[in-house]
N, CA, C and O atoms as a Maestro MAE file, in Angstrom:
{
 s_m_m2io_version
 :::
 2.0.0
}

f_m_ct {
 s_m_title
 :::
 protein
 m_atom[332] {
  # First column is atom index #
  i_m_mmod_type
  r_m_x_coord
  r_m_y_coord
  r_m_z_coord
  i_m_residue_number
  s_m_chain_name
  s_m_pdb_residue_name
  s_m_pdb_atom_name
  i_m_atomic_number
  :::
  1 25 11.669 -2.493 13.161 1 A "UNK " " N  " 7
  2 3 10.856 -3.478 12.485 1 A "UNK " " CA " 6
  3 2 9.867 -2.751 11.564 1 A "UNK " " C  " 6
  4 15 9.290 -1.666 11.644 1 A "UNK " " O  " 8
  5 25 9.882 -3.789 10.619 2 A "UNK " " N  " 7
  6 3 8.911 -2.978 9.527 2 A "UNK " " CA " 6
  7 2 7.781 -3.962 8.958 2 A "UNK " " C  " 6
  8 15 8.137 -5.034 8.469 2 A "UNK " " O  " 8
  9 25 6.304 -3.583 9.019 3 A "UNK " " N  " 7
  10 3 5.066 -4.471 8.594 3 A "UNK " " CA " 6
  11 2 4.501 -3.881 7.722 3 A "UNK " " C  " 6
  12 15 3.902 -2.861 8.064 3 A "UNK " " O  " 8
  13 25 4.476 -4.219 6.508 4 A "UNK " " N  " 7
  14 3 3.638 -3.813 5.225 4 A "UNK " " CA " 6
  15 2 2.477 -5.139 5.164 4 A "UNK " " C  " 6
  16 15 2.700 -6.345 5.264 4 A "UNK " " O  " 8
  17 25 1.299 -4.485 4.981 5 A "UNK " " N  " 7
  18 3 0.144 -5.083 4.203 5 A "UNK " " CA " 6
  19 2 -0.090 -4.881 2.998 5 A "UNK " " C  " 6
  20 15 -0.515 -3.727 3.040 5 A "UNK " " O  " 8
  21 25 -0.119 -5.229 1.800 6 A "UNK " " N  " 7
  22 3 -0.098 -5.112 0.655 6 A "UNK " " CA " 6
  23 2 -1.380 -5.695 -0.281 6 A "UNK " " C  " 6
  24 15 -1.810 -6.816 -0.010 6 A "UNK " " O  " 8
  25 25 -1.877 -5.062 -1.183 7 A "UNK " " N  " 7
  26 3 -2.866 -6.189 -1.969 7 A "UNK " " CA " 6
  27 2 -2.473 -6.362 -3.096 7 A "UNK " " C  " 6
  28 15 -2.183 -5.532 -3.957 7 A "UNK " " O  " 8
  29 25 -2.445 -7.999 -3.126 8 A "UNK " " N  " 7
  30 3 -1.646 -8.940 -3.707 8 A "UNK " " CA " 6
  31 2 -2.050 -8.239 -5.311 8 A "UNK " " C  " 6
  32 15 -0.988 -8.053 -5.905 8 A "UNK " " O  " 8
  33 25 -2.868 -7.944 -5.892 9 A "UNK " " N  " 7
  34 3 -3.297 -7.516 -7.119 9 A "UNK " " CA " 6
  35 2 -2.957 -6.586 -8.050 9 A "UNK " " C  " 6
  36 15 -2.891 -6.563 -9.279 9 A "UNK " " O  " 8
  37 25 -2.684 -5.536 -6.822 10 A "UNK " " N  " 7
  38 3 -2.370 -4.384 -7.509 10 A "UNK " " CA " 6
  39 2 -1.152 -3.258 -6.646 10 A "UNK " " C  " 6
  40 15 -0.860 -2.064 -6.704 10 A "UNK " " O  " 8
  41 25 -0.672 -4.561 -5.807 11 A "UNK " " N  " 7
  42 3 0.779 -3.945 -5.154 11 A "UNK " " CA " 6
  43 2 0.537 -2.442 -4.322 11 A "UNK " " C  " 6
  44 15 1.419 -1.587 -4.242 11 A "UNK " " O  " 8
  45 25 -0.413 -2.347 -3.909 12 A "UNK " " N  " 7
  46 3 -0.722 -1.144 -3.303 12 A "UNK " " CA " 6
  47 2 -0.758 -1.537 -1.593 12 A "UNK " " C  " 6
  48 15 -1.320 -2.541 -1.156 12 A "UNK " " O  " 8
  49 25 -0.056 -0.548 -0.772 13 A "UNK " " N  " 7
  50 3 -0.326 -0.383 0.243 13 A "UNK " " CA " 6
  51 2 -1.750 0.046 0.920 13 A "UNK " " C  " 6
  52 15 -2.485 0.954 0.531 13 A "UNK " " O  " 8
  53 25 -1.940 -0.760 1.939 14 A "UNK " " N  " 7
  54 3 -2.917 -1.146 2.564 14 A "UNK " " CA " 6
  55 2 -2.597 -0.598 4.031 14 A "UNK " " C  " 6
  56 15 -3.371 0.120 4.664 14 A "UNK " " O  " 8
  57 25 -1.541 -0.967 4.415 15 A "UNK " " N  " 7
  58 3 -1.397 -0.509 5.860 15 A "UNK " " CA " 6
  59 2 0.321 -0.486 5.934 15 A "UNK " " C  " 6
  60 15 0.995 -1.132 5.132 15 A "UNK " " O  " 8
  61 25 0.774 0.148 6.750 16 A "UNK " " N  " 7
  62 3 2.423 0.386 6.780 16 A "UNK " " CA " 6
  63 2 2.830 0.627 8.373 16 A "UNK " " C  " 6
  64 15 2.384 1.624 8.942 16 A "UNK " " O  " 8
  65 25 3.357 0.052 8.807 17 A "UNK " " N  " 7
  66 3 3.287 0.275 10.317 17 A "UNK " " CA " 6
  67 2 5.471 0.116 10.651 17 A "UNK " " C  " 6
  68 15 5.829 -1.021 10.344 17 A "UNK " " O  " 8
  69 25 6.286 0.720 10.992 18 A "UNK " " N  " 7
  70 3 7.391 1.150 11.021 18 A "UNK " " CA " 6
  71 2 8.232 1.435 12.193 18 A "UNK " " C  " 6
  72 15 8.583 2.614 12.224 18 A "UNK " " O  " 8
  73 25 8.554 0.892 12.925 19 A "UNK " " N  " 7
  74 3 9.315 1.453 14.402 19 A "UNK " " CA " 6
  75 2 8.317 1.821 15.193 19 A "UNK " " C  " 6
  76 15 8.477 2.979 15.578 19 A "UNK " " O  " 8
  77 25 7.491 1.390 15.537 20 A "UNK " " N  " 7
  78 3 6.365 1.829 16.552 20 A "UNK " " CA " 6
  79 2 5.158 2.649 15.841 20 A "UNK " " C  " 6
  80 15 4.089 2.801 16.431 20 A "UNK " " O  " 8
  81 25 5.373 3.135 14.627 21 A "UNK " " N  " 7
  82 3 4.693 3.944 14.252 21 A "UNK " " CA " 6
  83 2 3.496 3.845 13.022 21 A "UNK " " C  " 6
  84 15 4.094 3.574 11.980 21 A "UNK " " O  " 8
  85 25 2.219 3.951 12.802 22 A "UNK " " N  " 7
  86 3 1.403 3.682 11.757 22 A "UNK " " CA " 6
  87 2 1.646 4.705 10.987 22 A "UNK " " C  " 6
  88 15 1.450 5.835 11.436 22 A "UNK " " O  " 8
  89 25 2.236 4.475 9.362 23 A "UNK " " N  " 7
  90 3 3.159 5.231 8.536 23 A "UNK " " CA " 6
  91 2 1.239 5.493 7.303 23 A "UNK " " C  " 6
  92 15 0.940 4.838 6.305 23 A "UNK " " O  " 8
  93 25 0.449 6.583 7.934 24 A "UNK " " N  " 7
  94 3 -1.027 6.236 6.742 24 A "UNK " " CA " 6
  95 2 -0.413 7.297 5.188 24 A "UNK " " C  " 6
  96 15 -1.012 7.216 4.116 24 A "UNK " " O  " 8
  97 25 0.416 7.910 5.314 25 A "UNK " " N  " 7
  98 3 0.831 8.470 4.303 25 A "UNK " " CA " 6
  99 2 0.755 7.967 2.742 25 A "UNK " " C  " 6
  100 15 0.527 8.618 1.722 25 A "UNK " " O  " 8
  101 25 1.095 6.235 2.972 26 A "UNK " " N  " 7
  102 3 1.221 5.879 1.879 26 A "UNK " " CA " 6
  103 2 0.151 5.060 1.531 26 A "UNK " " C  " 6
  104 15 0.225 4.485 0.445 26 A "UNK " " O  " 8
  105 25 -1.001 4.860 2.354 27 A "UNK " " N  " 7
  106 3 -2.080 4.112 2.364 27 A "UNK " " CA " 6
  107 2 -3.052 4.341 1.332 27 A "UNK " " C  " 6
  108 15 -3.521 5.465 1.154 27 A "UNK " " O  " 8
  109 25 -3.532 2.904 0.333 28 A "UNK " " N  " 7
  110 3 -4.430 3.261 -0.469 28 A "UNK " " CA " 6
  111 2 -5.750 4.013 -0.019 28 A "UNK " " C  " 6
  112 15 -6.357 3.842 1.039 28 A "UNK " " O  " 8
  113 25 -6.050 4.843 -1.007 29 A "UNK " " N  " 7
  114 3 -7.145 5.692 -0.168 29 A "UNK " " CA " 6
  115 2 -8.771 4.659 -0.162 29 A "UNK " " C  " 6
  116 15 -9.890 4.804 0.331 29 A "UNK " " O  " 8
  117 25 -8.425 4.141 -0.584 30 A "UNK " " N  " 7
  118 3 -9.960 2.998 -0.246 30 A "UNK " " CA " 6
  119 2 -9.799 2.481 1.141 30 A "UNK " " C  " 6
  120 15 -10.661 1.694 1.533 30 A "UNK " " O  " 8
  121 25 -8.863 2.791 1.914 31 A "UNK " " N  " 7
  122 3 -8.556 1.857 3.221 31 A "UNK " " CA " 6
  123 2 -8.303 2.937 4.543 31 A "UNK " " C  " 6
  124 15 -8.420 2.711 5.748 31 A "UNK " " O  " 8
  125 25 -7.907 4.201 3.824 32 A "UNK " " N  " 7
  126 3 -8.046 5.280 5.031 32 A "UNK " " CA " 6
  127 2 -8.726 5.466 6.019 32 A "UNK " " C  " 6
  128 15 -9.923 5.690 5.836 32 A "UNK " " O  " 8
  129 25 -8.308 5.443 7.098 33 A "UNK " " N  " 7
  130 3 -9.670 4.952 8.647 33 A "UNK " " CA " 6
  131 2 -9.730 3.956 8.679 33 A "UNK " " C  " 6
  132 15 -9.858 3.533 9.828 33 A "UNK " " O  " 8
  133 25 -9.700 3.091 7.793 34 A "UNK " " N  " 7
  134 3 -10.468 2.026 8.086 34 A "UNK " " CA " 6
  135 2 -9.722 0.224 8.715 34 A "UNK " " C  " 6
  136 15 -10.240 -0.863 8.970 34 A "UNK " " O  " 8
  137 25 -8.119 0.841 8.740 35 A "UNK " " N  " 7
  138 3 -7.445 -0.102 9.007 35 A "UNK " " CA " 6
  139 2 -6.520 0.336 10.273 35 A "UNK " " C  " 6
  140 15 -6.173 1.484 10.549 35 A "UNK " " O  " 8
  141 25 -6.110 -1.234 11.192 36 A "UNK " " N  " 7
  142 3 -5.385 -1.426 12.323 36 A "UNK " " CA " 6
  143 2 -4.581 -2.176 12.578 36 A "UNK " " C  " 6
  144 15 -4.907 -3.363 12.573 36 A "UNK " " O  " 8
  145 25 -3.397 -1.859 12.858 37 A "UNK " " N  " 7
  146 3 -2.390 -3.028 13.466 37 A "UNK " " CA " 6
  147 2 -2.855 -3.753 14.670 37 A "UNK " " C  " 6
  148 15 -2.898 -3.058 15.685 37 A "UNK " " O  " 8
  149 25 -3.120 -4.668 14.758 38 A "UNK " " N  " 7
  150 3 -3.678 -5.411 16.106 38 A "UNK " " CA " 6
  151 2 -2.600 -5.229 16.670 38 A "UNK " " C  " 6
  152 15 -1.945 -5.954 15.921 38 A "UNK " " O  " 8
  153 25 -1.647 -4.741 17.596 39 A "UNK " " N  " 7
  154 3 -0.319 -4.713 18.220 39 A "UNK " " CA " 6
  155 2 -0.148 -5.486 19.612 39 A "UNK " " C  " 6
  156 15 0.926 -5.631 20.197 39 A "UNK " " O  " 8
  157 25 -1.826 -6.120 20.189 40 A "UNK " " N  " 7
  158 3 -1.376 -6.751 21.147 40 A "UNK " " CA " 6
  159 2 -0.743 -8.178 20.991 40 A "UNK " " C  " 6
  160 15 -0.520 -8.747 22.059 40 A "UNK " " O  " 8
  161 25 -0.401 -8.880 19.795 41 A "UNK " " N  " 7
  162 3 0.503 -10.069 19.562 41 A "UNK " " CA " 6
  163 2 1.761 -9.777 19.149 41 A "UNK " " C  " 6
  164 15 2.639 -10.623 18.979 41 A "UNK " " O  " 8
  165 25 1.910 -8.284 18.936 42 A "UNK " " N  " 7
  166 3 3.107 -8.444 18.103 42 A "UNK " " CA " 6
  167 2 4.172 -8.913 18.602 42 A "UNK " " C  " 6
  168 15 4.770 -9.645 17.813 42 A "UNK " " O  " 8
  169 25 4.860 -8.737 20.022 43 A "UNK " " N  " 7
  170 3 5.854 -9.448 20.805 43 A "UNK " " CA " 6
  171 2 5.795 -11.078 20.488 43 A "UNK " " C  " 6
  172 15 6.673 -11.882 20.802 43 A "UNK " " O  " 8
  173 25 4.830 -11.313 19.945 44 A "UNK " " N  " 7
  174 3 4.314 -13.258 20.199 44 A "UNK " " CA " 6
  175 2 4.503 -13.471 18.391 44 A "UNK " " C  " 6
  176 15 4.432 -14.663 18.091 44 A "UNK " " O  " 8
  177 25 4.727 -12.525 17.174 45 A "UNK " " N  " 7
  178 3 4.702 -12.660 16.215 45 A "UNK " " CA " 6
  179 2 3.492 -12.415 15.520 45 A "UNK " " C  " 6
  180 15 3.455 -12.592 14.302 45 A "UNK " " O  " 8
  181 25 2.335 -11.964 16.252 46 A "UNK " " N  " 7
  182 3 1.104 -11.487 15.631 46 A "UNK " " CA " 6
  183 2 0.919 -10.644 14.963 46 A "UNK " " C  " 6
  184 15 0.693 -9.547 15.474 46 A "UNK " " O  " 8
  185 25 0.934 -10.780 13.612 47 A "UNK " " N  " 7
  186 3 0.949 -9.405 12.512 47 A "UNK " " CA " 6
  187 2 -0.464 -9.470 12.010 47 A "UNK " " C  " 6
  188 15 -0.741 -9.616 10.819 47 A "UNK " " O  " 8
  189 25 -1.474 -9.336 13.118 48 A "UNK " " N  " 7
  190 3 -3.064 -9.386 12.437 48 A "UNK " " CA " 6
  191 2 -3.762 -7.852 11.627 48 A "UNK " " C  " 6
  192 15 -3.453 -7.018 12.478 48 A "UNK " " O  " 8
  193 25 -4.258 -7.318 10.869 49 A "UNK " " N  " 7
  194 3 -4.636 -6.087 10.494 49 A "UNK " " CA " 6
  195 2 -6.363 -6.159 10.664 49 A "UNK " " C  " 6
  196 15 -7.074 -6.958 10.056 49 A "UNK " " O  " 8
  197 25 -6.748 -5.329 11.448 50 A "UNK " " N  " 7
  198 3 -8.667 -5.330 11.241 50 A "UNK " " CA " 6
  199 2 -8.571 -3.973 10.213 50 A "UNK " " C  " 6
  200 15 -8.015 -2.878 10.119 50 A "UNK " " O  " 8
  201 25 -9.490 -4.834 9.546 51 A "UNK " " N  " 7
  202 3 -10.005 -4.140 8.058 51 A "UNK " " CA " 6
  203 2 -11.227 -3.544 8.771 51 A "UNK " " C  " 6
  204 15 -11.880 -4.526 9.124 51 A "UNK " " O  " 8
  205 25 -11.930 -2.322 9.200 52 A "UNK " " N  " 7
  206 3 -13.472 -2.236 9.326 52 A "UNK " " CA " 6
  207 2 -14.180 -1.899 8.479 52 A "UNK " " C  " 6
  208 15 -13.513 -1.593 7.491 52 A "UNK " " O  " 8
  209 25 -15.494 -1.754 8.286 53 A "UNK " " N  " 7
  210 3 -16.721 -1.465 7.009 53 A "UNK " " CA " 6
  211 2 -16.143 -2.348 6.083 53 A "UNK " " C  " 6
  212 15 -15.888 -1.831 4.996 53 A "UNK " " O  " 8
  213 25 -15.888 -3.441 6.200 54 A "UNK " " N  " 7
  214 3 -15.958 -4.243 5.635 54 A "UNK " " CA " 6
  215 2 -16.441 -3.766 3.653 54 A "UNK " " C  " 6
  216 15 -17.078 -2.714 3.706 54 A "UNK " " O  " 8
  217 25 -16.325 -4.145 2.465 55 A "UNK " " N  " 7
  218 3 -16.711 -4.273 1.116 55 A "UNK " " CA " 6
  219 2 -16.337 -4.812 0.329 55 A "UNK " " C  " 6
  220 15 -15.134 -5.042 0.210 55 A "UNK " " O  " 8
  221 25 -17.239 -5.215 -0.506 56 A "UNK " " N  " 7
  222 3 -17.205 -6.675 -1.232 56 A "UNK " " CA " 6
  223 2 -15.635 -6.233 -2.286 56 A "UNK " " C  " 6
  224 15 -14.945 -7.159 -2.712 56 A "UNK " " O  " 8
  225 25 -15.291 -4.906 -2.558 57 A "UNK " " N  " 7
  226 3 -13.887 -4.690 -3.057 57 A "UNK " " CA " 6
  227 2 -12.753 -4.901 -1.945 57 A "UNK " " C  " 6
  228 15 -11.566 -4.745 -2.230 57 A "UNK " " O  " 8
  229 25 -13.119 -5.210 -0.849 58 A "UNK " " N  " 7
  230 3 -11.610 -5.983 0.174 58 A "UNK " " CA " 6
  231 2 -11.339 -7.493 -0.282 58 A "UNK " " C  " 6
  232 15 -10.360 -8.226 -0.144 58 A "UNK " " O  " 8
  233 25 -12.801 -7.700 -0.980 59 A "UNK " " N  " 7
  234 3 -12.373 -9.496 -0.846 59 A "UNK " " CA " 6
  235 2 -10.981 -9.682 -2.083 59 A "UNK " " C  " 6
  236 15 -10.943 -9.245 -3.233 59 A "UNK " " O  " 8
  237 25 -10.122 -10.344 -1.466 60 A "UNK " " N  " 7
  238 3 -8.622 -10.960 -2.064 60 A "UNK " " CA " 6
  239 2 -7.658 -11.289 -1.058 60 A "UNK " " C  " 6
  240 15 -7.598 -11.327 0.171 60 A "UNK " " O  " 8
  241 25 -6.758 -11.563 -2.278 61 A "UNK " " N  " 7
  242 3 -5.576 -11.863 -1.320 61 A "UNK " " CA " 6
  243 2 -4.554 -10.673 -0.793 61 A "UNK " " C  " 6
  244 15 -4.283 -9.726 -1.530 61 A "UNK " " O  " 8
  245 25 -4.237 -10.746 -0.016 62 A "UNK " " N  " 7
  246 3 -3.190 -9.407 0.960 62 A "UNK " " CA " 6
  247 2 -1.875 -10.318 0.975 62 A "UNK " " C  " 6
  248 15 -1.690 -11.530 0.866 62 A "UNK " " O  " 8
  249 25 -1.077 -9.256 1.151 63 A "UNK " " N  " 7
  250 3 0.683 -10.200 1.245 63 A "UNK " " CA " 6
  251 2 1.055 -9.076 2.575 63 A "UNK " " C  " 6
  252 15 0.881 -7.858 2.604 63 A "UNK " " O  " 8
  253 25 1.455 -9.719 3.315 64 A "UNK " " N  " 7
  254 3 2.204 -9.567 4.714 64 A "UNK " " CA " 6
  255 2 3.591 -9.379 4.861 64 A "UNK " " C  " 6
  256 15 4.399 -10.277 5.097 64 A "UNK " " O  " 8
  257 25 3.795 -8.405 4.743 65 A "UNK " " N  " 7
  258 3 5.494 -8.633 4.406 65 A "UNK " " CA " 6
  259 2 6.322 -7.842 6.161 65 A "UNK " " C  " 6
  260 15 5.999 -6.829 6.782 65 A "UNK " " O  " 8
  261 25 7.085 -8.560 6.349 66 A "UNK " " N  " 7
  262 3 7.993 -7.960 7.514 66 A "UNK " " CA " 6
  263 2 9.083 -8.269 7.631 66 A "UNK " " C  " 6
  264 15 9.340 -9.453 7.411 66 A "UNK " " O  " 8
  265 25 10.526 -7.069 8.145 67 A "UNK " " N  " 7
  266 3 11.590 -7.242 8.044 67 A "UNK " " CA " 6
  267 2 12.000 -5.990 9.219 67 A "UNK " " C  " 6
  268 15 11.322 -5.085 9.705 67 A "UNK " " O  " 8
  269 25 13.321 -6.375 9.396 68 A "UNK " " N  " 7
  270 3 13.889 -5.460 9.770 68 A "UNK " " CA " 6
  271 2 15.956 -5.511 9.152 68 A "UNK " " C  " 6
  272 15 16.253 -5.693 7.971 68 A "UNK " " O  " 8
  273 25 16.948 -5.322 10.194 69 A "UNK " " N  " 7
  274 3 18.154 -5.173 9.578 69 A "UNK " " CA " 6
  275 2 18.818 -7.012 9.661 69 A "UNK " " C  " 6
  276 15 19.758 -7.320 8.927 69 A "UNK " " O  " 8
  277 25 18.355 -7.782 10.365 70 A "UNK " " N  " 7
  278 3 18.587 -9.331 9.921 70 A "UNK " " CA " 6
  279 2 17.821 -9.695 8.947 70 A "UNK " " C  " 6
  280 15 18.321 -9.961 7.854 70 A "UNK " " O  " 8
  281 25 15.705 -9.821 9.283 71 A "UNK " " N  " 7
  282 3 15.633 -10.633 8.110 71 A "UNK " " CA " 6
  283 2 14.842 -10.378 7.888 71 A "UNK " " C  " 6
  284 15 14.563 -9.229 8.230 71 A "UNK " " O  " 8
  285 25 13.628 -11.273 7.035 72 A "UNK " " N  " 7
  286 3 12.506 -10.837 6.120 72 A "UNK " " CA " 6
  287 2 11.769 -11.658 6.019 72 A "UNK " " C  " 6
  288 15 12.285 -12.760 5.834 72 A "UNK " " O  " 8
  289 25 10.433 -11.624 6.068 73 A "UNK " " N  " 7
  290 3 9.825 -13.034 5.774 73 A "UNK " " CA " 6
  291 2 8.444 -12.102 4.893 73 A "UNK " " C  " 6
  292 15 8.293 -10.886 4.780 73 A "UNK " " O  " 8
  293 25 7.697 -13.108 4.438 74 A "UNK " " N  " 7
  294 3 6.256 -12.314 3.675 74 A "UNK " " CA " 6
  295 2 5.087 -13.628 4.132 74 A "UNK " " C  " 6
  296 15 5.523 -14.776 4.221 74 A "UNK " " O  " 8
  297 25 4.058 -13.428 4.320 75 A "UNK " " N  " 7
  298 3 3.451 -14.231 4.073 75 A "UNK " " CA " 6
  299 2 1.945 -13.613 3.371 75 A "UNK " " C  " 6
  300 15 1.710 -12.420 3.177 75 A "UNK " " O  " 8
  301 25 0.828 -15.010 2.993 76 A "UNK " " N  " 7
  302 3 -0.191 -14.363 2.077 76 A "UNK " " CA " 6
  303 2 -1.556 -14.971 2.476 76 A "UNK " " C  " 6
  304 15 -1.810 -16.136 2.174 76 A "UNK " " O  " 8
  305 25 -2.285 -14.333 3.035 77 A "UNK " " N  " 7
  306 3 -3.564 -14.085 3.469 77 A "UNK " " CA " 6
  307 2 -4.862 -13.947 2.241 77 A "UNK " " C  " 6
  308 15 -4.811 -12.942 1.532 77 A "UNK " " O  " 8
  309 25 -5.820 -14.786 2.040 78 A "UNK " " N  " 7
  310 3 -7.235 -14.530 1.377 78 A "UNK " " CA " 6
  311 2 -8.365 -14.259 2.285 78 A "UNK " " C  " 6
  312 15 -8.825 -14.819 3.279 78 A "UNK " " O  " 8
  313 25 -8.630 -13.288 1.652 79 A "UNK " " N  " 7
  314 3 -9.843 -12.539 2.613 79 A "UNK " " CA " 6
  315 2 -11.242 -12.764 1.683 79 A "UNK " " C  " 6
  316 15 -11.206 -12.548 0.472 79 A "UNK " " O  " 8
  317 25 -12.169 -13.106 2.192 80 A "UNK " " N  " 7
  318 3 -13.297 -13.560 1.447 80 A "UNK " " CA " 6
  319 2 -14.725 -12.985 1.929 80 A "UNK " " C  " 6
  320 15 -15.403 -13.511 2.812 80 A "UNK " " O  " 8
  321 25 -15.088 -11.781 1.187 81 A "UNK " " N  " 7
  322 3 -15.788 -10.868 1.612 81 A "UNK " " CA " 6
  323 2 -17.606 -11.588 1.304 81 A "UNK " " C  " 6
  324 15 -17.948 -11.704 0.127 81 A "UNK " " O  " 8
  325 25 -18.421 -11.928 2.214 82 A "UNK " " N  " 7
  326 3 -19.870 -11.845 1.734 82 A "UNK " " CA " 6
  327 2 -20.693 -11.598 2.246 82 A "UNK " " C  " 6
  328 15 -20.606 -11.467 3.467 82 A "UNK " " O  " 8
  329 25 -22.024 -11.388 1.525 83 A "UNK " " N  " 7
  330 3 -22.828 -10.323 2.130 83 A "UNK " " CA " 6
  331 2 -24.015 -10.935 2.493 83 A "UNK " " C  " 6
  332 15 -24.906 -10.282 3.036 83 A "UNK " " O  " 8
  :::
 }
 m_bond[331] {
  # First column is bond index #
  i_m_from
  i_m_to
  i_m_order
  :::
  1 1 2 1
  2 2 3 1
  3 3 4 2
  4 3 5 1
  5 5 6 1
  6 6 7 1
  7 7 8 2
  8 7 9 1
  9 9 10 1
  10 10 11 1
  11 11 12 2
  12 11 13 1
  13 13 14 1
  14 14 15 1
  15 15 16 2
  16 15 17 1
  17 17 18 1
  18 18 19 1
  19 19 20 2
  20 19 21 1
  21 21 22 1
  22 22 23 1
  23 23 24 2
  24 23 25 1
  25 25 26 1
  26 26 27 1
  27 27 28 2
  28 27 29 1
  29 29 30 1
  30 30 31 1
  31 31 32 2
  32 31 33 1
  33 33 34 1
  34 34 35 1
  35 35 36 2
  36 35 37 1
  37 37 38 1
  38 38 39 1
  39 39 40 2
  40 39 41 1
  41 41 42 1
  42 42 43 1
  43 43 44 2
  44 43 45 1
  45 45 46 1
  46 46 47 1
  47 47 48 2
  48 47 49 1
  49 49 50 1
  50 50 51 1
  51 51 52 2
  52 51 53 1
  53 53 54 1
  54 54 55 1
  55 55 56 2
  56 55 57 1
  57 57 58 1
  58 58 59 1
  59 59 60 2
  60 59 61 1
  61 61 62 1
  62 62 63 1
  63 63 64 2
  64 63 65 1
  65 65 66 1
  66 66 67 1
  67 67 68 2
  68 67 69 1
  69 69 70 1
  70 70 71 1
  71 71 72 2
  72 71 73 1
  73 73 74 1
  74 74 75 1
  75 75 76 2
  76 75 77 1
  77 77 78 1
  78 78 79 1
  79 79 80 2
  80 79 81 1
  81 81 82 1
  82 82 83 1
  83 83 84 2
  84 83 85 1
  85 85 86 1
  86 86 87 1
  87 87 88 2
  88 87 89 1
  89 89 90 1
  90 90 91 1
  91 91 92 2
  92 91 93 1
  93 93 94 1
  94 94 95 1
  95 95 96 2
  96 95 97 1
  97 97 98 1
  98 98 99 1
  99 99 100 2
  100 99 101 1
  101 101 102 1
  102 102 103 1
  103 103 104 2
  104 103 105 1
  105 105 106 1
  106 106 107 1
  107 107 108 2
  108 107 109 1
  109 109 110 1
  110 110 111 1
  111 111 112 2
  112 111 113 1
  113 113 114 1
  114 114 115 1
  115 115 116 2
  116 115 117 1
  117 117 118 1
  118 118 119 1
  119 119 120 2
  120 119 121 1
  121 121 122 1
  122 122 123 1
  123 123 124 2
  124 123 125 1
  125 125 126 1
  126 126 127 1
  127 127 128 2
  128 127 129 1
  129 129 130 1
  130 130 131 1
  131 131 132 2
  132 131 133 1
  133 133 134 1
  134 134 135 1
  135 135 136 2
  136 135 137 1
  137 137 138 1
  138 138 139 1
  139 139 140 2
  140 139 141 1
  141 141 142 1
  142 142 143 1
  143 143 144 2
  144 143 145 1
  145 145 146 1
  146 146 147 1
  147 147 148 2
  148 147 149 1
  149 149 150 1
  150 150 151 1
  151 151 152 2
  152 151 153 1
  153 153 154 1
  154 154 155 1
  155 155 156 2
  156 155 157 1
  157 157 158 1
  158 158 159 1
  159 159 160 2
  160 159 161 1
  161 161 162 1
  162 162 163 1
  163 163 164 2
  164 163 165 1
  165 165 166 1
  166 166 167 1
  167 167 168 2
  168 167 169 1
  169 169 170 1
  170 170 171 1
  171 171 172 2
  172 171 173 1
  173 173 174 1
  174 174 175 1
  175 175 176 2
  176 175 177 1
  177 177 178 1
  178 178 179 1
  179 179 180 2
  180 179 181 1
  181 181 182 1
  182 182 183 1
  183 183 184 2
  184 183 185 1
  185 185 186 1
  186 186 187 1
  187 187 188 2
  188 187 189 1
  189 189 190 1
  190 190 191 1
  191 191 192 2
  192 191 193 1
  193 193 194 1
  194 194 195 1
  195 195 196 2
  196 195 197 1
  197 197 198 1
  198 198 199 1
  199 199 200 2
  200 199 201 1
  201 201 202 1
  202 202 203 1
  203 203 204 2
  204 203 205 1
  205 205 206 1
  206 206 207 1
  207 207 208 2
  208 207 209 1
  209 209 210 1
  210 210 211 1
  211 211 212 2
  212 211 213 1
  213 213 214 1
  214 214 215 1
  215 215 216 2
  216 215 217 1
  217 217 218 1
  218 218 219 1
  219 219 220 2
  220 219 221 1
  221 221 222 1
  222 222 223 1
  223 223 224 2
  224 223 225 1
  225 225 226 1
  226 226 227 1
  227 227 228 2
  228 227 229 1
  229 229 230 1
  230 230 231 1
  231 231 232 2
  232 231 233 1
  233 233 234 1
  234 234 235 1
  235 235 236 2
  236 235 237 1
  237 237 238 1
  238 238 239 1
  239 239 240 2
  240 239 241 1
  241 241 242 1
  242 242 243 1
  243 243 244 2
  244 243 245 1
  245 245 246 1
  246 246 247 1
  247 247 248 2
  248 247 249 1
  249 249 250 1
  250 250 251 1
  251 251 252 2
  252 251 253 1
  253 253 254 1
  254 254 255 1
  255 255 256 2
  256 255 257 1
  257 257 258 1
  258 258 259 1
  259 259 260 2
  260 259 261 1
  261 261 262 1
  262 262 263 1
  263 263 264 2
  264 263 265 1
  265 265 266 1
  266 266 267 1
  267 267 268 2
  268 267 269 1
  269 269 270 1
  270 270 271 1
  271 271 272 2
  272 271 273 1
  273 273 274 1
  274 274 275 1
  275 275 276 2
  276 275 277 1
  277 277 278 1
  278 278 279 1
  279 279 280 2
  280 279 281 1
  281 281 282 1
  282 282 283 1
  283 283 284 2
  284 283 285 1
  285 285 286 1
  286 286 287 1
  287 287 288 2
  288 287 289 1
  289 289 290 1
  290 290 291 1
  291 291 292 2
  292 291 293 1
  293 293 294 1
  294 294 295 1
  295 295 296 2
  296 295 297 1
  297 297 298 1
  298 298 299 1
  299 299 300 2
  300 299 301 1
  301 301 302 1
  302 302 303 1
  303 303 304 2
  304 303 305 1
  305 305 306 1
  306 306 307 1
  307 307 308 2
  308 307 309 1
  309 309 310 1
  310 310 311 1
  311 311 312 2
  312 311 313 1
  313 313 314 1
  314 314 315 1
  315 315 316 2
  316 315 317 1
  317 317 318 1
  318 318 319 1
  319 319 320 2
  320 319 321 1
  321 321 322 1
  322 322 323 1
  323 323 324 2
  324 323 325 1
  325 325 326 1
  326 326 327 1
  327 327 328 2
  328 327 329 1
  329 329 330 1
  330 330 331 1
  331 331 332 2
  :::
 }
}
């Protein structure tokens, strides 16, 4: 199974998580450290990500994308940052 977080704007990886594994290699560097697969839903379909230190450049929309060798789905999340 494969979970990409993406921001919707500028198509950049955010978080990449791959067969058990958090893939930070390809992670935008504004997000390094600072992001998590919540993994205790994932059996239940929970694809949640905690963003921490929070900044007013997180606020947008993120695209959720997951697949593996049957199927694929994406979905799209707005995050609304204030201070």
């Amino acid at each position: 199974m494969e979970i990409r977080w993406i921001r919707d704007h500028i198509s950049e990886t955010v978080h990449h998580y791959r067969n058990g594994e958090d893939l930070y290699r390809e992670q935008m560097e504004a997000y390094v450290g600072r992001t998590e697969l919540v993994r205790d839903g994932l059996s239940a379909g929970s694809l949640d990500l905690r963003i921490t230190g929070l900044r007013p450049s997180d606020d947008g929309q993120y695209v959720c994308t997951v697949g593996d060798a049957d199927a694929y789905a994406e979905a799209i999340v707005k995050l609304e940052v204030s201070g």
